[in-house]
C-alpha positions in Angstrom: -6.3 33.2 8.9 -5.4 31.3 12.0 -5.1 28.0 11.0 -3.5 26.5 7.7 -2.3 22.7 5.9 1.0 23.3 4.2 1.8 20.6 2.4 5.3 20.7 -0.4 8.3 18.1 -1.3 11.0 18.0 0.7 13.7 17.9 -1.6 17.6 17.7 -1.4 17.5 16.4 2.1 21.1 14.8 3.0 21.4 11.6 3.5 21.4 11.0 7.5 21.1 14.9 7.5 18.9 17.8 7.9 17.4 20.7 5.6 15.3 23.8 6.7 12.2 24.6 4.6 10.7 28.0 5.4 7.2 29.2 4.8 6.8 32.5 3.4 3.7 34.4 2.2 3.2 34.8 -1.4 2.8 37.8 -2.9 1.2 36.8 -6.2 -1.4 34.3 -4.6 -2.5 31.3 -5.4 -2.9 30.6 -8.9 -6.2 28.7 -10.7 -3.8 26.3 -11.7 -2.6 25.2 -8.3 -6.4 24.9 -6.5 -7.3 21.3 -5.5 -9.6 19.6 -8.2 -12.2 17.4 -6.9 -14.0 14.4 -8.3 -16.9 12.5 -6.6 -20.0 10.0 -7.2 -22.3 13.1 -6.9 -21.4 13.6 -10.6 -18.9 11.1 -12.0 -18.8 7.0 -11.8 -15.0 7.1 -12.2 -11.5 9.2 -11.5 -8.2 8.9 -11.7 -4.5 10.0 -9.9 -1.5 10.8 -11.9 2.0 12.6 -11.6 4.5 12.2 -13.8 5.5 8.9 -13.7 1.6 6.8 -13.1 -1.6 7.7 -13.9 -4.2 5.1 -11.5 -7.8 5.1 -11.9 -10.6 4.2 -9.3 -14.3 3.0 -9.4 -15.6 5.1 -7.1 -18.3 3.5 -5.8 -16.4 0.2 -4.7 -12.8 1.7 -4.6 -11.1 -0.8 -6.8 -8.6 0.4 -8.6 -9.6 -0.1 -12.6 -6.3 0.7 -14.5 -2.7 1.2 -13.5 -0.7 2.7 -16.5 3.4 3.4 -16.3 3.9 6.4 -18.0 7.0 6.0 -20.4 8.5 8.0 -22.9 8.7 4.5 -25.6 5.1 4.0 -24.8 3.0 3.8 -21.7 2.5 0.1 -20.0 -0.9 -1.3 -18.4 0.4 -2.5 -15.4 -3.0 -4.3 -14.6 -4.5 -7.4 -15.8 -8.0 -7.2 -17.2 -9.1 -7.2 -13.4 -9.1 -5.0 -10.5 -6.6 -4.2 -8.3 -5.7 -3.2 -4.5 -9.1 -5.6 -3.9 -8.9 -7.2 -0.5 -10.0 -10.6 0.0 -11.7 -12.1 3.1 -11.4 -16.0 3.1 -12.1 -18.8 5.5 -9.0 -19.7 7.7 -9.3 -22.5 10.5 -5.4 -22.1 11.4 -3.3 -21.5 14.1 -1.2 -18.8 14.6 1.3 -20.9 12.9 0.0 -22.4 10.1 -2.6 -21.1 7.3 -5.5 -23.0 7.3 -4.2 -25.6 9.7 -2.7 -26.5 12.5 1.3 -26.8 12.8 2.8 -29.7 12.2 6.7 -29.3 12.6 7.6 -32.7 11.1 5.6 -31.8 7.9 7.1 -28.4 7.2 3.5 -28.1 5.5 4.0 -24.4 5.4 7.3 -24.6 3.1 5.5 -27.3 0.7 1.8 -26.8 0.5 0.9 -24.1 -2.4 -1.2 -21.4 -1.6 -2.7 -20.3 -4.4 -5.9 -17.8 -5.0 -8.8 -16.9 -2.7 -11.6 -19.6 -3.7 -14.8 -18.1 -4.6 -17.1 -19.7 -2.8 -14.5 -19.4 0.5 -14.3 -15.8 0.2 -15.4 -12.2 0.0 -14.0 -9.4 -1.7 -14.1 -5.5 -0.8 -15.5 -4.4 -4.3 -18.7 -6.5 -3.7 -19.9 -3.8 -1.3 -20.8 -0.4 -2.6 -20.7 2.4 -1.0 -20.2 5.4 -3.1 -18.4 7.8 -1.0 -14.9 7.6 -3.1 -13.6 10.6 -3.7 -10.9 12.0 -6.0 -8.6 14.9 -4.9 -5.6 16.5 -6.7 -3.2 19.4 -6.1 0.5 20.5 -6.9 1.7 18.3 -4.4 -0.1 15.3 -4.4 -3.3 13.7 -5.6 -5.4 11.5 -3.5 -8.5 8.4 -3.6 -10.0 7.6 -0.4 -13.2 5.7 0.1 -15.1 3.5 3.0 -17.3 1.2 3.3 -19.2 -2.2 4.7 -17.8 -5.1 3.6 -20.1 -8.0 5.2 -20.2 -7.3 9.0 -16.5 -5.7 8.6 -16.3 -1.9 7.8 -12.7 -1.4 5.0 -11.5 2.1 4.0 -8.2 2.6 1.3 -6.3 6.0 0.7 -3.9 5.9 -2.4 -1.8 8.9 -3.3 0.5 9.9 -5.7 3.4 12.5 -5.2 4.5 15.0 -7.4 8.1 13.8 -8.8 8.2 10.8 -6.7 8.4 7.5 -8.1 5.9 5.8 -5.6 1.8 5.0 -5.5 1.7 5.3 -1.2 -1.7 2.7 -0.2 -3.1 3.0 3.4 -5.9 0.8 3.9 -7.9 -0.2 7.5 -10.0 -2.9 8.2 -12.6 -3.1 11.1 -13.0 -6.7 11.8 -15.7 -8.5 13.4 -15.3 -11.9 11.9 -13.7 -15.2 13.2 -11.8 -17.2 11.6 -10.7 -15.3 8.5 -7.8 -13.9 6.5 -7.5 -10.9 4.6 -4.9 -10.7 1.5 -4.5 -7.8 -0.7 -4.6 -8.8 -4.3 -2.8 -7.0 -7.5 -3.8 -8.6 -10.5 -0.5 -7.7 -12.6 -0.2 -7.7 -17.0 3.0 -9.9 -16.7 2.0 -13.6 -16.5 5.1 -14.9 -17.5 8.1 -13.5 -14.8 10.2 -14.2 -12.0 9.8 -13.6 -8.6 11.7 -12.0 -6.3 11.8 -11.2 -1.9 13.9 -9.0 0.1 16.0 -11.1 2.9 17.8 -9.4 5.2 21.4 -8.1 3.5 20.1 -9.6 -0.1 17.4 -10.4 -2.2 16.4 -14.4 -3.4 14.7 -15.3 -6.1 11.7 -17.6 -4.7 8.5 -19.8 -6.4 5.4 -18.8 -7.3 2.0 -20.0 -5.1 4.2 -19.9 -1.9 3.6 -17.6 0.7 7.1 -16.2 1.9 8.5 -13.5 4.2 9.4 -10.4 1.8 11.3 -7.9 4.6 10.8 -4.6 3.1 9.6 -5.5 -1.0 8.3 -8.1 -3.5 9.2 -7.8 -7.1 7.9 -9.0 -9.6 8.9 -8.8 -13.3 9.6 -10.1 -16.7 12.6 -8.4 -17.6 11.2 -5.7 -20.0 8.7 -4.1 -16.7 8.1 -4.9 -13.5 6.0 -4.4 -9.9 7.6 -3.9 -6.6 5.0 -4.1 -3.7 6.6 -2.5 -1.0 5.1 -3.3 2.2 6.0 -2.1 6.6 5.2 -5.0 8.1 3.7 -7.0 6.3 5.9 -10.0 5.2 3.3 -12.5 4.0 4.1 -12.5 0.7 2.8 -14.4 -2.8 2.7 -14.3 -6.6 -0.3 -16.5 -8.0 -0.7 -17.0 -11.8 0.5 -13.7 -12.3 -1.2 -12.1 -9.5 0.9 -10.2 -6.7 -1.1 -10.9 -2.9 0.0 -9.2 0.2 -1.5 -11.0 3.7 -2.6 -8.2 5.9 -3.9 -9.9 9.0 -5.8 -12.9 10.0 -7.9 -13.8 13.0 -7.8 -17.0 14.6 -7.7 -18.7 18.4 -4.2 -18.9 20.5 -3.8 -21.9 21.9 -4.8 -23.7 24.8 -0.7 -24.4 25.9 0.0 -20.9 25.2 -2.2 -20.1 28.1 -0.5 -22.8 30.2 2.9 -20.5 30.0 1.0 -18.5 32.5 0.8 -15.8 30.2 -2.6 -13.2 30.6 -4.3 -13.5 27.8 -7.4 -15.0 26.8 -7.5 -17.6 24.0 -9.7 -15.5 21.7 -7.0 -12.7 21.8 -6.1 -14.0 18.2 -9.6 -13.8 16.7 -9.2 -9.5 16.5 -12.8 -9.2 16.9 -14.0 -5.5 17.1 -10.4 -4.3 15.8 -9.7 -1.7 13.6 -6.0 -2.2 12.1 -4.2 -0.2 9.5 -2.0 -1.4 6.5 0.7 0.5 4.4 2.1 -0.5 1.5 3.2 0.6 -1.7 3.5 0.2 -5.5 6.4 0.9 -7.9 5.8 0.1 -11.3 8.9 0.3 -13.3 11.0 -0.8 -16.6 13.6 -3.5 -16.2 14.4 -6.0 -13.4 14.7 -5.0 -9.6 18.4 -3.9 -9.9 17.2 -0.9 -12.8 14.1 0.3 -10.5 16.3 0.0 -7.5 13.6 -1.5 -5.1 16.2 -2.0 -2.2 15.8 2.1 -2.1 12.2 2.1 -2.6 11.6 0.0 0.6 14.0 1.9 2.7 12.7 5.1 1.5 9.6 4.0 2.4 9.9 2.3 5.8 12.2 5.4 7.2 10.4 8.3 6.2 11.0 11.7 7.1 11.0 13.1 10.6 9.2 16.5 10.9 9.6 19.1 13.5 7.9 22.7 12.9 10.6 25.1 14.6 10.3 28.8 14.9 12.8 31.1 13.6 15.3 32.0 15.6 19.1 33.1 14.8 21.5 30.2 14.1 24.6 29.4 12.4 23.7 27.2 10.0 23.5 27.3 6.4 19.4 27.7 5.2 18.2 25.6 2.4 16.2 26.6 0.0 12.7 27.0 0.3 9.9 25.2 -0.9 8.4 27.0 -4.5 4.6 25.3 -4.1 1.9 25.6 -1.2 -1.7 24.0 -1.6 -4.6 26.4 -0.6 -5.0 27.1 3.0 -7.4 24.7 4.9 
């Protein structure tokens, strides 16, 4: 073996500190137990993701996401409507980089007042309309994976959700490859809670905000009825909204700069905005919990997930510090 993936939980690291993990071989090997499982649309329709906390399931020919379910020790919640989730919309959008579906109008404040509700039907596409049937379930110890890709219309979209073992977090990495003008592109989580209250990270706080307006959320959006809750979690990506029960998340949009921006002298040409032949990639995250925001303590979740670990393989070599202990499980070498 020359080559190997070593993947564990880093656990017990300090807080603005360090740890040591070493890798050792095992003597025992690698148990049945502990191989990756694998799932695909060469024999199954369907799979599913699950640690100890969430158990997610997948179509996995259009990679929507079919079921969410909070695993609790009362009883387990659907975190879902009756609809898909982690379904990215493509609508119309004649704005400027300023204004949705507009031009800005400073007087108006037509951002702050207009509701945005829904994507329209017949003004949008949606990422499960296009099959492709190359989703793929895999599982280990450490973590368990759905990834698939596909067209969707002249765009090409691709989403990888995982799930960690003993960590309370569903991690979503999704990339779009656009090639339309004029659009926008929301993600859409179609929650079980219809009746709740909203609520936005600000910087040094949180605010409690309305529904059908799209807000700045700086590191989360919660969502949540008192009894459970949704905090989308998101790195930079503050347009925010909750819709008739329905969480969105705006990932990007494509539309013309200016004419007067030019004017400033500035190189750039005015279809910079437009993104055409751009392939972007969005993280965010999901954190299904009991309670309010305070009880599933979202402020950490965002932070936790906007500074994550920083990684440096070292070889040994004598020091003075204090080891910690080593990781206990390794996936299969790769």
């Amino acid at each position: 073996m020359r080559n190997a993936t070593v993947a564990f939980i880093a656990r017990d690291v300090p807080a603005m500190g360090w740890a040591i993990y070493s890798v050792a071989p095992s003597q025992a090997g690698v148990e049945d137990s502990d191989a990756a499982l694998k799932a695909s649309t060469m024999h199954v329709d369907t799979g599913t993701i699950e640690n100890q906390f969430y158990r997610a399931a997948f179509d996995l020919w259009t990679g929507a996401m079919t079921s969410l379910e909070l695993k609790s020790a009362s009883e387990p919640w659907r975190v879902l409507a009756d609809r898909p989730g982690n379904i990215v919309a493509c609508e119309q959008d004649g704005g400027d980089p300023w204004e949705l579906y507009g031009t800005l109008n400073g007087g108006r404040l037509t951002a702050m007042t207009r509701p945005n509700g829904l994507p329209e039907r017949d003004r949008a596409h949606f990422s499960n309309e296009w099959v492709g049937g190359s989703g793929e379930i895999t599982a280990g110890p450490v973590l368990s994976e759905f990834n698939i890709h596909h067209l969707f219309g002249d765009d090409n979209f691709s989403t990888r959700v995982r799930v960690y073992s003993g960590v309370r977090r569903i991690d979503i990495e999704t990339t779009i490859l656009n090639n339309d003008k004029f659009v926008r592109y929301r993600m859409m989580l179609p929650t079980s809670i219809q009746s709740g209250r909203r609520f936005d990270e600000i910087p040094f706080g949180a605010i409690e905000r309305p529904e059908k307006h799209e807000l700045p959320a700086q590191n989360w959006m919660d969502w949540s009825d008192g009894k459970h809750g949704l905090s989308l979690l998101n790195i930079g990506l503050p347009g925010s909204n909750v819709t008739d029960g329905t969480m969105l998340l705006s990932l990007m949009r494509s539309t013309h700069i200016n004419d007067y921006v030019l004017s400033l002298g500035q190189p750039a040409s005015s279809d910079l905005g437009l993104e055409l032949g751009q392939e972007r990639t969005f993280h965010y995250a999901l954190v299904p919990h009991l309670g309010n925001w305070q009880d599933a303590l979202s402020f950490r979740a965002g932070l936790e997930f906007n500074n994550p670990l920083l990684v440096r393989p070292l070889e040994q070599h004598p020091a003075s510090y204090r080891k910690s202990s080593a990781c206990s499980r390794f996936l299969r070498p790769t």
